[in-house]
Backbone bond lengths (Angstrom), bond angles and torsions (degrees), N, CA, C in turn:
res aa  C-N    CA-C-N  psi(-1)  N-CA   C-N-CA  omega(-1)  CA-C   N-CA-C  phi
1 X - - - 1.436 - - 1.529 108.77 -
2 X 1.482 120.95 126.70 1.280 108.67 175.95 1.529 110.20 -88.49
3 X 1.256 93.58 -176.10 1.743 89.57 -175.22 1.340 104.99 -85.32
4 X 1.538 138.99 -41.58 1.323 117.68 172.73 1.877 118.86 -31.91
5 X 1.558 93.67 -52.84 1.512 98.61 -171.65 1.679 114.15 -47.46
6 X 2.144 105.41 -40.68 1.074 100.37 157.47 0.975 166.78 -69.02
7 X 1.324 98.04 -9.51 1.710 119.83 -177.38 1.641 101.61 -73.94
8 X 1.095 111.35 -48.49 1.562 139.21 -151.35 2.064 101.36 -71.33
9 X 1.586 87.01 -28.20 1.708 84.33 -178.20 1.395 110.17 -105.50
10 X 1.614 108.50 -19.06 1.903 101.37 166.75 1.668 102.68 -85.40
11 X 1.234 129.42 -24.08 1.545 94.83 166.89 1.576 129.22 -75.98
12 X 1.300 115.02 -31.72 1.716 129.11 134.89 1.063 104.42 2.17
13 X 1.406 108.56 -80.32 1.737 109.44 -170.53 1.046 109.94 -94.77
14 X 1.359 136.06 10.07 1.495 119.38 145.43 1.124 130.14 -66.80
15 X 1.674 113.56 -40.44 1.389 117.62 164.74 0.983 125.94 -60.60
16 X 1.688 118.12 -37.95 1.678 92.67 167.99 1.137 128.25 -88.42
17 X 1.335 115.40 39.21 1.550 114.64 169.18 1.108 103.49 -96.10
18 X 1.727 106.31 -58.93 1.858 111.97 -177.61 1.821 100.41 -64.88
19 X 1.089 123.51 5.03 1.318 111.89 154.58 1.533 137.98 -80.83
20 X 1.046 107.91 -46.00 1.444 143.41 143.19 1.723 109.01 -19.98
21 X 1.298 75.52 -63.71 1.986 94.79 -174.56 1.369 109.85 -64.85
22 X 1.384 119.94 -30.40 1.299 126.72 -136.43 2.241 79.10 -110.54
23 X 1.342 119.59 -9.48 1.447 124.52 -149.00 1.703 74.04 -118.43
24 X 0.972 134.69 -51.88 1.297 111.14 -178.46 1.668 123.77 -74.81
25 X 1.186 103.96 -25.14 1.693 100.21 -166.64 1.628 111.13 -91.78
26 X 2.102 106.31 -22.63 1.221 117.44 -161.39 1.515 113.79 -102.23
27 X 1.626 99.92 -51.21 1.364 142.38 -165.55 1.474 131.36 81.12
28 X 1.358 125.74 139.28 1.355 145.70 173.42 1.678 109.77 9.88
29 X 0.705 84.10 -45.24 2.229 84.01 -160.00 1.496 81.83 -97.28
30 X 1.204 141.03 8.96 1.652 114.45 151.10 1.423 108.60 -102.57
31 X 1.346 101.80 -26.41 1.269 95.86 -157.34 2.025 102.94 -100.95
32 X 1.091 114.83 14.31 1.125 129.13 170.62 1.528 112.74 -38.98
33 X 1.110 136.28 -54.56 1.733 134.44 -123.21 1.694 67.50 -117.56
34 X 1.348 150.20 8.84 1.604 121.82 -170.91 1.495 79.61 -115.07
35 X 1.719 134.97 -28.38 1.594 127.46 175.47 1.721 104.95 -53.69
36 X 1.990 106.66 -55.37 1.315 82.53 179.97 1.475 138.33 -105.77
37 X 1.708 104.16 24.49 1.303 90.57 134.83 1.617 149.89 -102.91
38 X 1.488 106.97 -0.45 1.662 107.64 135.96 1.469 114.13 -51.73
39 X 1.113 151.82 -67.51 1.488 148.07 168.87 1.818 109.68 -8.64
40 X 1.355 89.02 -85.98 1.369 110.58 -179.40 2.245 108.47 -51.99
41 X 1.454 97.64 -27.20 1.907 70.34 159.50 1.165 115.92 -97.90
42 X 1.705 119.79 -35.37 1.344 97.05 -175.54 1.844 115.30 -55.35
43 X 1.152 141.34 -24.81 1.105 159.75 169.95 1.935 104.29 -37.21
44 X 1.262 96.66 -51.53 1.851 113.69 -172.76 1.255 86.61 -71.39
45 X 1.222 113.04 -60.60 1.523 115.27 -164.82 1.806 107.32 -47.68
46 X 1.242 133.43 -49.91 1.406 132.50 178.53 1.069 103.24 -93.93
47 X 0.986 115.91 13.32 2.141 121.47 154.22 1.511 108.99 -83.99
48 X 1.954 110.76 -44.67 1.167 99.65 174.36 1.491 123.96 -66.80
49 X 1.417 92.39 -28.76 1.442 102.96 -159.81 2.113 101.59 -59.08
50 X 1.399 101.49 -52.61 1.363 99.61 177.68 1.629 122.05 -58.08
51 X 1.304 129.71 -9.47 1.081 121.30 158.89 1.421 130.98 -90.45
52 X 1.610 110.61 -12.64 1.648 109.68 144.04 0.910 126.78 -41.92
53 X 1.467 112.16 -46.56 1.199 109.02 -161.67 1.764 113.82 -90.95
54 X 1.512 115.23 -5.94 1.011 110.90 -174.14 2.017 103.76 -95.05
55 X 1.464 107.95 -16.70 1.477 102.47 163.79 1.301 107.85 -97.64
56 X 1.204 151.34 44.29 1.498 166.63 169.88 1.609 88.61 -114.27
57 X 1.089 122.04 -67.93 2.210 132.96 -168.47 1.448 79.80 -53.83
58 X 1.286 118.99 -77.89 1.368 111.18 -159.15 1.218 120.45 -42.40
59 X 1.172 138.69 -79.50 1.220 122.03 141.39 1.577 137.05 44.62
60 X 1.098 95.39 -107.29 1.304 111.79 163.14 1.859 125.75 -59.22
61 X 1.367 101.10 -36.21 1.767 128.29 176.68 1.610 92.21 -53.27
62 X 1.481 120.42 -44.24 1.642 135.04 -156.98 1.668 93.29 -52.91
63 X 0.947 113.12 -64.63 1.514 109.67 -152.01 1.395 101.27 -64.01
64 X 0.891 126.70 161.59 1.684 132.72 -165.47 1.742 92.36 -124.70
65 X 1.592 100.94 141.45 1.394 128.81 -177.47 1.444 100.08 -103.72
66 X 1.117 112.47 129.27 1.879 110.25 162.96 1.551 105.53 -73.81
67 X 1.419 97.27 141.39 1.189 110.10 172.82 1.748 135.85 -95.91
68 X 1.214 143.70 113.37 1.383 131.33 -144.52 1.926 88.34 -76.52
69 X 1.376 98.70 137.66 0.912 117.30 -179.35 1.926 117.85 -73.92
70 X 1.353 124.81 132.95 1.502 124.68 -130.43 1.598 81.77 -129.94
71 X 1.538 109.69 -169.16 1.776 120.87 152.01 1.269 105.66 -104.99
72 X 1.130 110.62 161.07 1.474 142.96 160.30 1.302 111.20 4.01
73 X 1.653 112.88 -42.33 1.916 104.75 -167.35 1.426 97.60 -99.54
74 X 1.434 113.67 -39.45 1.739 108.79 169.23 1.830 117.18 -29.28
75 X 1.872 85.00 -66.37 1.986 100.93 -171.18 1.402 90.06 -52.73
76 X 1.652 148.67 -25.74 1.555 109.84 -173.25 1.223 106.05 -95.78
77 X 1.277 125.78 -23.88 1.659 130.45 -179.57 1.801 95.42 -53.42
78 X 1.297 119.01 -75.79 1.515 117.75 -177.77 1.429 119.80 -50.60
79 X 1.853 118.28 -33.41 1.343 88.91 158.03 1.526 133.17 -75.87
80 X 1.472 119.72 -6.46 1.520 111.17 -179.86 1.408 100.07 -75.22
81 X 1.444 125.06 -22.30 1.538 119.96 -161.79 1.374 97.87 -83.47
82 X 0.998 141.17 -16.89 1.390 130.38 166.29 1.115 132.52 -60.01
C-alpha cells in the first residue's frame, strides 16, 4: 500500500465519522457534501490502488516468454492476441 493510497483512505474515514457526527447533532442535508466527499476519496484511493497494481503486471508482463513456434493459423491467432 503506498502512502498516498493511505492517506486518502484514513481521511475517508475520517469524514465519515465527522459526518455521522455532523448527521446526528445537525442532520442530513447539512451535512451532506462531507458523505460525498468521503465518497469521492475513498474512490481516489482504489484509483490509486488500481494503478499499483497495473505497474506491479507490468513488471512482471516486461520480460518476454518465447513462444513455441505453431503453423500458419496459430502465428495469426497470437498475433491478433497481442
Amino acid at each position: 500500500m503506498s502512502r498516498a493510497r493511505t492517506i486518502t483512505l484514513f481521511i475517508s474515514a475520517a469524514f465519515i465519522i465527522i459526518g455521522i457526527h455532523q448527521t446526528i447533532t445537525i442532520g442530513f442535508e447539512v451535512s451532506y457534501w462531507i458523505f460525498m466527499l468521503a465518497l469521492s476519496l475513498y474512490f481516489l484511493s482504489r484509483l490509486l490502488s488500481g494503478q499499483e497494481n497495473e505497474k506491479k503486471e507490468k513488471k512482471v508482463s516486461s520480460k518476454k516468454r518465447k513462444r513455441p513456434q505453431g503453423n500458419r493459423q496459430s502465428k495469426r491467432f497470437l498475433n491478433r492476441t497481442k
